[in-house]
DOLO-808808 format. One record per atom (N, C-alpha, C, O): y, x negated, z. Coordinates in steps of 0.02 Angstrom, whole numbers, padded with zeros to 5 digits, always signed. Layout:
YXZ
...
//
This chain:
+00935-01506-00424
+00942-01440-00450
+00896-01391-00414
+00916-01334-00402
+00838-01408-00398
+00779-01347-00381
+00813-01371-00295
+00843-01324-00269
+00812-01411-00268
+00871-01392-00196
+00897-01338-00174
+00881-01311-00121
+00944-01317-00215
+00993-01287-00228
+00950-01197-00249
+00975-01143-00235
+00893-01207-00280
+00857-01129-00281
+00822-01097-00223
+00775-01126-00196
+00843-01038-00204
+00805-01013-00152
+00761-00998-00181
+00717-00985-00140
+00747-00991-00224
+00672-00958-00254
+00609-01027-00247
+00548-01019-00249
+00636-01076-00240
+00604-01136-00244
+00592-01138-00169
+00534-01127-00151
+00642-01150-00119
+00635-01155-00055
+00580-01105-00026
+00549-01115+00027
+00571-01047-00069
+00512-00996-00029
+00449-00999-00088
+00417-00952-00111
+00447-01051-00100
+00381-01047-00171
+00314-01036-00110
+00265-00998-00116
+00334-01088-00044
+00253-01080-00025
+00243-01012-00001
+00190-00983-00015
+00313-00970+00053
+00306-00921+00065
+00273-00879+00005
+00215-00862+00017
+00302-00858-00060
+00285-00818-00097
+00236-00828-00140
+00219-00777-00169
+00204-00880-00156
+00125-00897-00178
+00063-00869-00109
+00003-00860-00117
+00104-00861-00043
+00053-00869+00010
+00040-00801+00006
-00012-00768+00000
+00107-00786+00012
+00102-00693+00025
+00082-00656-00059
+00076-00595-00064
+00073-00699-00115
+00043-00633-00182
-00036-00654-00162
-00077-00609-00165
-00060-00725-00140
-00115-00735-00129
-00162-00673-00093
-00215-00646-00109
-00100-00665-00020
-00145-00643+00043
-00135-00545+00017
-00168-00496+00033
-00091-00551-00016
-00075-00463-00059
-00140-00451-00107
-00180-00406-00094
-00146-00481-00146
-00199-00482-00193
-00291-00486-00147
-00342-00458-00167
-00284-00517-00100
-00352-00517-00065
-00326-00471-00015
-00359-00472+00037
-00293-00444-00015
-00266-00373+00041
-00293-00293-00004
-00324-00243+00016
-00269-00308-00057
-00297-00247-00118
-00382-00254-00115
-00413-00207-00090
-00416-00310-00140
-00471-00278-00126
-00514-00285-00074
-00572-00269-00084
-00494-00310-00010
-00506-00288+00069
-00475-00197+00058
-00522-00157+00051
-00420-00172+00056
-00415-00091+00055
-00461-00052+00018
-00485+00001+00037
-00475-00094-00062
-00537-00042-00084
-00605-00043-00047
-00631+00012-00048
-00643-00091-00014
-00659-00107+00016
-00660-00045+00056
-00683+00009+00035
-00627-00058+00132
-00595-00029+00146
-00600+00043+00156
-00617+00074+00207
-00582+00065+00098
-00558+00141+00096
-00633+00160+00072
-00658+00198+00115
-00675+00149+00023
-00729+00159+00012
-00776+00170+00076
-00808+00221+00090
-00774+00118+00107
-00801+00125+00168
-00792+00196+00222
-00834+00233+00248
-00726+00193+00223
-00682+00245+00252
-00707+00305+00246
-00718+00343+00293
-00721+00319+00167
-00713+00374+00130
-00779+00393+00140
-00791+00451+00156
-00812+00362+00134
-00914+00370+00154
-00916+00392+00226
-00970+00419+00237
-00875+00391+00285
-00904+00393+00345
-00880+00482+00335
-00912+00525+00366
-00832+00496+00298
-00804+00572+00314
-00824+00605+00245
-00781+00633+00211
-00879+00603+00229
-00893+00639+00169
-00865+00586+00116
-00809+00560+00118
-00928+00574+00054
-00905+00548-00009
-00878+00594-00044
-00910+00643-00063
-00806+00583-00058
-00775+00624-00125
-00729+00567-00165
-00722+00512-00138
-00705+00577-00217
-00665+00533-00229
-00601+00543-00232
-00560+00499-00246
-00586+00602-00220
-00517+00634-00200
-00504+00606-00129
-00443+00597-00123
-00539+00589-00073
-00552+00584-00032
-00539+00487-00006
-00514+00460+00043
-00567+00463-00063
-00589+00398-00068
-00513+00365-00087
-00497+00311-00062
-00462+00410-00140
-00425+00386-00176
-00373+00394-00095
-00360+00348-00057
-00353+00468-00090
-00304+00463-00015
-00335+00395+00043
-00298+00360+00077
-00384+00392+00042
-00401+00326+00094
-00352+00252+00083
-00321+00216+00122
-00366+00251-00001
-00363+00188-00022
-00276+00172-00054
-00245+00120-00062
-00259+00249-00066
-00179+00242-00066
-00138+00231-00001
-00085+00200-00007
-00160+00255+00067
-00139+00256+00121
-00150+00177+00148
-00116+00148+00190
-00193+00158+00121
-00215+00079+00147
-00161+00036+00096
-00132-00014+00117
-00154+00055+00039
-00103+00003+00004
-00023+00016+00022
+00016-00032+00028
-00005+00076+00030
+00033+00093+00052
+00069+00056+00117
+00127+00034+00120
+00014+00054+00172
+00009+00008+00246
+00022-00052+00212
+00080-00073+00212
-00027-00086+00181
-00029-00172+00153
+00041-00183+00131
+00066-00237+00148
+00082-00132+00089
+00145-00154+00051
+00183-00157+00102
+00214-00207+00120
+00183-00091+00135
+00222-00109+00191
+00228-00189+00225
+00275-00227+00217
+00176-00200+00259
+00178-00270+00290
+00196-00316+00248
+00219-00366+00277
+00194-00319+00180
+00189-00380+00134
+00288-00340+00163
+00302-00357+00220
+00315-00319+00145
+00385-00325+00153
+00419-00359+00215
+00463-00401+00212
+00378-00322+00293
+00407-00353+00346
+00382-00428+00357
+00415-00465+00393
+00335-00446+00330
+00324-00502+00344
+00352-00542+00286
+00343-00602+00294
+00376-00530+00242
+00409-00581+00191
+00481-00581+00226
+00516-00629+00240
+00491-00524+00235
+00591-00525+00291
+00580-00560+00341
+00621-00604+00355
+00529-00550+00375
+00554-00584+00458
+00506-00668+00453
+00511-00703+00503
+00476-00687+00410
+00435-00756+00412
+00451-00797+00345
+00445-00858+00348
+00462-00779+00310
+00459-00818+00249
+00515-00863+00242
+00513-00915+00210
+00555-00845+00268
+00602-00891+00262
+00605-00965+00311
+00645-01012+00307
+00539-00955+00362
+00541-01001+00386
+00483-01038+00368
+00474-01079+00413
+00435-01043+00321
+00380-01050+00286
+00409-01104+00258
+00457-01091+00222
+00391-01181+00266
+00383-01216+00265
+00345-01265+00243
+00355-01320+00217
+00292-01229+00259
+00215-01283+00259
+00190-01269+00189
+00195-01211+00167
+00158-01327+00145
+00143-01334+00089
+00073-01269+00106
+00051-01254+00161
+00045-01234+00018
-00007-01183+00065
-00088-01214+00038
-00107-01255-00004
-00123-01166+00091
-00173-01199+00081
-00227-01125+00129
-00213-01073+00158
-00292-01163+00114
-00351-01096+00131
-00307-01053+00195
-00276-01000+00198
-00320-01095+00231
-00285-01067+00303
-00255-01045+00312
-00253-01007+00360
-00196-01057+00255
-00122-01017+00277
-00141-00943+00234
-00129-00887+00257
-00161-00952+00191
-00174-00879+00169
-00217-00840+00197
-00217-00780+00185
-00259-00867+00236
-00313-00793+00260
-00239-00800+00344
-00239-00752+00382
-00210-00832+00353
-00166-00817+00418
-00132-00748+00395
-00127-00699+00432
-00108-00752+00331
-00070-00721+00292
-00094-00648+00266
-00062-00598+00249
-00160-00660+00269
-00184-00599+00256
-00194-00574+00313
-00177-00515+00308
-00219-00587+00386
-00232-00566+00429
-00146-00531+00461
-00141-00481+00497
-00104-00562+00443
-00038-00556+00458
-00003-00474+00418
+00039-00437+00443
-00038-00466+00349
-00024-00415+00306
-00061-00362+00355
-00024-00316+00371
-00140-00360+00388
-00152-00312+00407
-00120-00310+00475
-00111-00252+00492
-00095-00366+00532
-00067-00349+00580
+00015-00339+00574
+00049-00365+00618
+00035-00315+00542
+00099-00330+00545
+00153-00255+00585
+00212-00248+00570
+00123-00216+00625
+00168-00190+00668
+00184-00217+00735
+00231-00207+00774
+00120-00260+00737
+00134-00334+00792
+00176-00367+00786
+00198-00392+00838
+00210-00388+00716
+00262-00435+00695
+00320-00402+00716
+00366-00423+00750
+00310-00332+00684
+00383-00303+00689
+00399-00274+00766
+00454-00251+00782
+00351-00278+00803
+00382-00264+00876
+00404-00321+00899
+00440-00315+00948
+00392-00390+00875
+00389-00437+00914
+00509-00450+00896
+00547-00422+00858
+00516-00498+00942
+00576-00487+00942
+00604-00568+00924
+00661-00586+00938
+00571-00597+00901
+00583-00651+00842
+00615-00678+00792
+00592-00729+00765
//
């Protein structure tokens, strides 16, 4: 029966990618805080940093769940998620690539 579910077939993909999403959110606050300190502290300032950074992250969490997940395979583990996270912040590399 679970064969037969695609939702099953991408469990590792989609445990890998809420993992590497969730340590992607607070790498952006992170992040944007940082951001936001080099050009004047405001928090009006701090908040556009840190929406523009999640904004980017969602983005990638989409192209990289379309163009990889389906071939995600491998049971997950430390590795595959910081790949995964490093993958959320590179991912206009993914999408140029022709794969």
């Amino acid at each position: 029966m679970l064969d037969n579910d695609p939702l099953w077939k991408l469990r590792h993909a989609l445990a890998g990618l809420a993992l590497a999403l969730l340590a992607s959110v607070l790498l952006a606050a992170y992040a944007g805080a940082f951001l936001a300190d080099l050009f004047g502290d405001s928090y009006g300032r701090r908040v556009a940093v840190y929406s523009a950074l999640l904004v980017y992250v969602l983005a990638g969490a989409v192209v990289l769940f379309m163009k990889v997940a389906q071939h995600e395979k491998r049971p997950l583990s430390a590795g595959r998620v910081l790949l995964w996270t490093v993958s959320l912040w590179a991912w206009p590399a993914l999408l140029k690539s022709r794969r």
